[in-house]
C-alpha positions as CSV (number, residue, x, y, z in Angstrom):
1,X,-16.4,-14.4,-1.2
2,X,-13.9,-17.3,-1.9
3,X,-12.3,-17.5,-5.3
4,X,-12.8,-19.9,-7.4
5,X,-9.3,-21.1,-7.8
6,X,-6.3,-20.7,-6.0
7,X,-2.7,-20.6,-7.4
8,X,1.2,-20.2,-6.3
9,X,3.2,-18.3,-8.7
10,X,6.9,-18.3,-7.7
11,X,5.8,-16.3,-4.1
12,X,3.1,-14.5,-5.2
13,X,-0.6,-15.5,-4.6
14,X,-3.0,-16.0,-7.2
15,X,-6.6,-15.8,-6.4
16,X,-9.5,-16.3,-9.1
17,X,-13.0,-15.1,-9.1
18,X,-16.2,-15.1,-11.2
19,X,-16.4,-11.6,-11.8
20,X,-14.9,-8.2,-10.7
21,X,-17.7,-7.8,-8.4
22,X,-16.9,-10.9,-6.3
23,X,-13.2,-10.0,-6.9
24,X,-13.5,-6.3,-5.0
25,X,-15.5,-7.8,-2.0
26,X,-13.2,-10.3,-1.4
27,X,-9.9,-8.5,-2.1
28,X,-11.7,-5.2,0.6
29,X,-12.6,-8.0,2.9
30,X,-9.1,-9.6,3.2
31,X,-7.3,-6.0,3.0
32,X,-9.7,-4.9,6.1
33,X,-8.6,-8.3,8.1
34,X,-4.8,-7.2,7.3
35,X,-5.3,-4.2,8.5
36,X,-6.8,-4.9,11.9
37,X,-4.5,-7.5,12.4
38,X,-1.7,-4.9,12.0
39,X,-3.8,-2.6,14.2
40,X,-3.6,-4.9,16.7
41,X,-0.1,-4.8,17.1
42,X,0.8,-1.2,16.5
43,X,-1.2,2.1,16.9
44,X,-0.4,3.3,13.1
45,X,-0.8,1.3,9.6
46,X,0.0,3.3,6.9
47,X,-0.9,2.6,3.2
48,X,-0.9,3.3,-0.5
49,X,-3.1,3.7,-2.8
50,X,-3.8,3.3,-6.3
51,X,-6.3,4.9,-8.6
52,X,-7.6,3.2,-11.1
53,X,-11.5,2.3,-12.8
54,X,-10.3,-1.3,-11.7
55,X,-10.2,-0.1,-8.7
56,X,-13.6,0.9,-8.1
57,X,-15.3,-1.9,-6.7
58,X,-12.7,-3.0,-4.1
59,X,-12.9,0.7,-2.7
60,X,-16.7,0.9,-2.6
61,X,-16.1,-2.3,-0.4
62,X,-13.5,-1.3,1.5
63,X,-15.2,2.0,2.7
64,X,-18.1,-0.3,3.8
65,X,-15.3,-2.2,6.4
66,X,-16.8,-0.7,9.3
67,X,-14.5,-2.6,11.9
68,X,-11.5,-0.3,10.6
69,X,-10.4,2.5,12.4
70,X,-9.7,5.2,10.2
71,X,-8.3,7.8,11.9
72,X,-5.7,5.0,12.9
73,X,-4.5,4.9,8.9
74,X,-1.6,7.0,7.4
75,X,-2.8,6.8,3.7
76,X,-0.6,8.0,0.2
77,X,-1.1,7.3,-3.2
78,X,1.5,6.2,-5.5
79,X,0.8,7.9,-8.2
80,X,0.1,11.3,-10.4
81,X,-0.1,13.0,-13.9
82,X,1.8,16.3,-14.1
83,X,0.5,19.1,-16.3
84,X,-3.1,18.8,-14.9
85,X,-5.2,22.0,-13.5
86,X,-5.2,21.6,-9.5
87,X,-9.3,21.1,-9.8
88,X,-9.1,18.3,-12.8
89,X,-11.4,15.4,-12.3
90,X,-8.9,13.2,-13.9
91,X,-6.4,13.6,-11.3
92,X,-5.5,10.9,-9.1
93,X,-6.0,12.4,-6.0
94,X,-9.7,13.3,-6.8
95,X,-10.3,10.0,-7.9
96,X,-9.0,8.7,-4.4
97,X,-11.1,11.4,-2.5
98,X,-14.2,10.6,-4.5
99,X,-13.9,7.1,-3.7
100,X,-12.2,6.6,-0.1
101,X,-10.1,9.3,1.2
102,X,-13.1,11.8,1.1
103,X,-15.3,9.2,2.7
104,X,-13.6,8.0,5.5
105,X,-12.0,9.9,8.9
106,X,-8.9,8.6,7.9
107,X,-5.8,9.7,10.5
108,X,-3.4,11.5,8.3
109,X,-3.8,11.4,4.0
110,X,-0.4,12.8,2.1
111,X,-1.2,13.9,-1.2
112,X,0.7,14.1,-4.2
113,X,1.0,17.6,-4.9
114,X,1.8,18.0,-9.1
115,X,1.7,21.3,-8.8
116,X,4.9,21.8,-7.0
117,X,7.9,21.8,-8.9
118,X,8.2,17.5,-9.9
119,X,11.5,17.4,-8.6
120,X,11.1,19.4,-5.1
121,X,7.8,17.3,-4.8
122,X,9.6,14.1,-5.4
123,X,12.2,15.2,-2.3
124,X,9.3,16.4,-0.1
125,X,7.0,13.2,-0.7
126,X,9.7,10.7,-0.4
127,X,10.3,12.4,3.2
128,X,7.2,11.2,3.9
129,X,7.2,7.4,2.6
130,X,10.8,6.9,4.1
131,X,9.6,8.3,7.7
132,X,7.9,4.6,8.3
133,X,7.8,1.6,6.5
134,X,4.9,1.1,4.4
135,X,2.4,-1.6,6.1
136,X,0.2,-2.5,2.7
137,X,-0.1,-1.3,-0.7
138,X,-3.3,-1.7,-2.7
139,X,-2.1,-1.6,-6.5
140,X,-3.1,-2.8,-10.2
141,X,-1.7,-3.6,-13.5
142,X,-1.3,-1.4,-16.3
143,X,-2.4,-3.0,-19.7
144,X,1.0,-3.1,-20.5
145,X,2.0,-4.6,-17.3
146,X,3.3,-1.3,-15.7
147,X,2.4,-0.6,-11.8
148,X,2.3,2.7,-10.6
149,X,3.3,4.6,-14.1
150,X,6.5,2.2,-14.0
151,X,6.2,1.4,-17.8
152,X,8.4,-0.7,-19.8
153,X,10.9,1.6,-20.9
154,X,10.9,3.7,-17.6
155,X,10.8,0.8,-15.4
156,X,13.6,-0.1,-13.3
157,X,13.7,-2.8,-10.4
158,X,16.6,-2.0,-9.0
159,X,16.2,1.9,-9.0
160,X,18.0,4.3,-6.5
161,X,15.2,6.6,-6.4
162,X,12.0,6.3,-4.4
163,X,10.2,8.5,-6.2
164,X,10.2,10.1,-9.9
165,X,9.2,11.9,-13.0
166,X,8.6,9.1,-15.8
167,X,7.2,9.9,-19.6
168,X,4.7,8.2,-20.1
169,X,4.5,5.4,-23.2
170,X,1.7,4.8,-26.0
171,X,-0.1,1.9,-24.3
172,X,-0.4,4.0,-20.9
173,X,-1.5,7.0,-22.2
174,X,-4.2,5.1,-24.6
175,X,-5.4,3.5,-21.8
176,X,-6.2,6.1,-20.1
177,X,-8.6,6.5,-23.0
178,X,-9.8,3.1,-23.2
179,X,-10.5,3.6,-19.3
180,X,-12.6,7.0,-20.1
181,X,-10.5,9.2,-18.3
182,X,-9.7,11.3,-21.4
183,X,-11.5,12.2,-24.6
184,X,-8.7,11.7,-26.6
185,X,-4.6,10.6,-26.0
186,X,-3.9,13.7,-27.4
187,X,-5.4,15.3,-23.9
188,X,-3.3,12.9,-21.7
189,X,-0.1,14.4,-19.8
190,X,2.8,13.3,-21.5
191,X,4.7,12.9,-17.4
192,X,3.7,12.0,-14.2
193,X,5.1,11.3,-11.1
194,X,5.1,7.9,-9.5
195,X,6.8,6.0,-6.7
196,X,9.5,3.4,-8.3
197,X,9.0,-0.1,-8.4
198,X,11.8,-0.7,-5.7
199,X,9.3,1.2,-3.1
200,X,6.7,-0.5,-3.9
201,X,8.3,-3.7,-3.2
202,X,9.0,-2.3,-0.2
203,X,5.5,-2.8,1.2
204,X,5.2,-5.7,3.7
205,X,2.1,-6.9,2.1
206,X,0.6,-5.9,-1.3
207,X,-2.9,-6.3,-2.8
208,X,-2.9,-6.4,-6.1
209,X,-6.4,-6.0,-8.2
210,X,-6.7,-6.5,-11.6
211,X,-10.4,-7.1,-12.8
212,X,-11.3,-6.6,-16.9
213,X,-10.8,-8.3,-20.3
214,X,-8.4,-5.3,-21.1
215,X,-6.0,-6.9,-18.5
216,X,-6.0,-10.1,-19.9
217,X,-2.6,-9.9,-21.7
218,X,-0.9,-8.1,-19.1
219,X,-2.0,-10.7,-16.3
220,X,-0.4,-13.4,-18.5
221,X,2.9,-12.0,-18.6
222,X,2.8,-11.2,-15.6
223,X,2.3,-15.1,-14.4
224,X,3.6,-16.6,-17.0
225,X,6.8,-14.6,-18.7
226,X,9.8,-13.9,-17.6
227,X,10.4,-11.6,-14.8
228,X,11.4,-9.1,-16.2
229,X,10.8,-5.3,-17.1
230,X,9.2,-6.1,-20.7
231,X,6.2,-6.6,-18.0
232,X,7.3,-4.6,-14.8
233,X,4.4,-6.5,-13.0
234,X,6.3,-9.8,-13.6
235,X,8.2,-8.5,-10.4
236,X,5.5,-9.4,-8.1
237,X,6.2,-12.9,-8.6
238,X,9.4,-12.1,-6.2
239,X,7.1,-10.4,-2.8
240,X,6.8,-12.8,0.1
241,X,3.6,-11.3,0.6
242,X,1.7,-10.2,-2.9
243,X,-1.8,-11.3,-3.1
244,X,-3.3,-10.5,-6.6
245,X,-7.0,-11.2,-7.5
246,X,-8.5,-11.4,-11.0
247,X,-11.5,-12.2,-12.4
248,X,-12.8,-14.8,-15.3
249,X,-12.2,-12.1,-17.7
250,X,-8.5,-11.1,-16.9
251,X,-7.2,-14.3,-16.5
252,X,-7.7,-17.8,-18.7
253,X,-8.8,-20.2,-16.1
């Protein structure tokens, strides 16, 4: 699929479809070339994931890559609520396993584990992200411009730690309603844990996927503000190698 529009924004690269359909087989298609590029050149590519609803349709694509090899993939997400049974379907990693990790013969996939205690968990995962560098990083945008659970008044770009436990704002936990993940904000965990926005940055290349009219704000201040963590996403604008895609309904064409 090629977008209808292309844009440079600062370094990051702005691609613009017709709808979120288009948008998710395009973004899987150019994630999947990444990959075997990198594959090509190394015997391990290791990536994270988010887990999102806007995130649905660029996995459904992605599992259909059949070029890939899997078991050649080192996958993590980036990441997760804490408070949550160990069986909840809201958790992010059964979101990911429902949608890729439990569909694919991937090589190695480190989960989050929130029921360890946060701080100990934060030690044990960021051993595992610092091992290697991170290859690519599949990510979205919070409606109020957070990535990861980076919010406004948690977010930090210059942050020493990899990993953390964040509070989660108002607009992140109601979205999580608006996205029908919960029955009510009150039934949202108040903390999660999620890599920092320095990590994530830290990817060589990121894919960033942001379908939805709920976006729409967020997307403009991410292009168009200052950079700045009044819209953590705003930081994109600085990767070398950040390829976002939105559709007709997330961004004003």
């Amino acid at each position: 699929m090629r977008p209808i529009k292309f844009e440079k924004v600062d370094q990051l690269n702005l691609h613009i479809f017709n709808n979120r359909d288009e948008l998710g087989k395009s973004a899987a298609k150019d994630v999947a070339a990444k990959i075997m590029e990198l594959l090509s050149q190394k015997d391990t590519v290791r990536m994270v994931f988010a887990a999102a609803p806007s995130q649905i349709e660029f996995l459904q694509a992605l599992v259909f890559e059949e070029e890939i090899e899997w078991e050649s993939i080192t996958a993590f997400h980036m990441d997760e609520y804490i408070g949550l049974e160990r069986d909840a379907s809201q958790k992010f990693s059964a979101f990911l396993k429902e949608h890729i990790f439990g569909r694919l013969n991937f090589g190695q996939i480190h989960y989050i584990d929130s029921m360890n205690d946060p701080r100990e968990e934060c030690r044990r995962y960021v051993d595992l992200i610092r091992s290697d560098p991170i290859d690519i990083i599949c990510l979205g945008i919070g409606e109020n411009g957070h990535i990861a659970f980076n919010d406004p008044p948690v977010a930090d770009f210059h942050d020493s730690e990899k990993m953390k436990v964040v509070e989660l704002d108002d607009v992140c936990r109601q979205q999580q309603v608006n996205d029908g993940c919960f029955n009510h904000v009150d039934d949202v965990p108040s903390h999660a844990l999620t890599l920092t926005i320095p990590t994530i940055m830290s990817g060589k290349f990121l894919y960033c996927i942001v379908p939805g009219q709920s976006k729409k704000n967020a997307v403009k201040n991410t292009l168009t503000g200052d950079i700045s963590t009044k819209c953590p996403a705003s930081i994109l604008r600085e990767h070398a190698n950040c390829y976002m895609y939105v559709d007709r309904d997330s961004y004003d064409i």
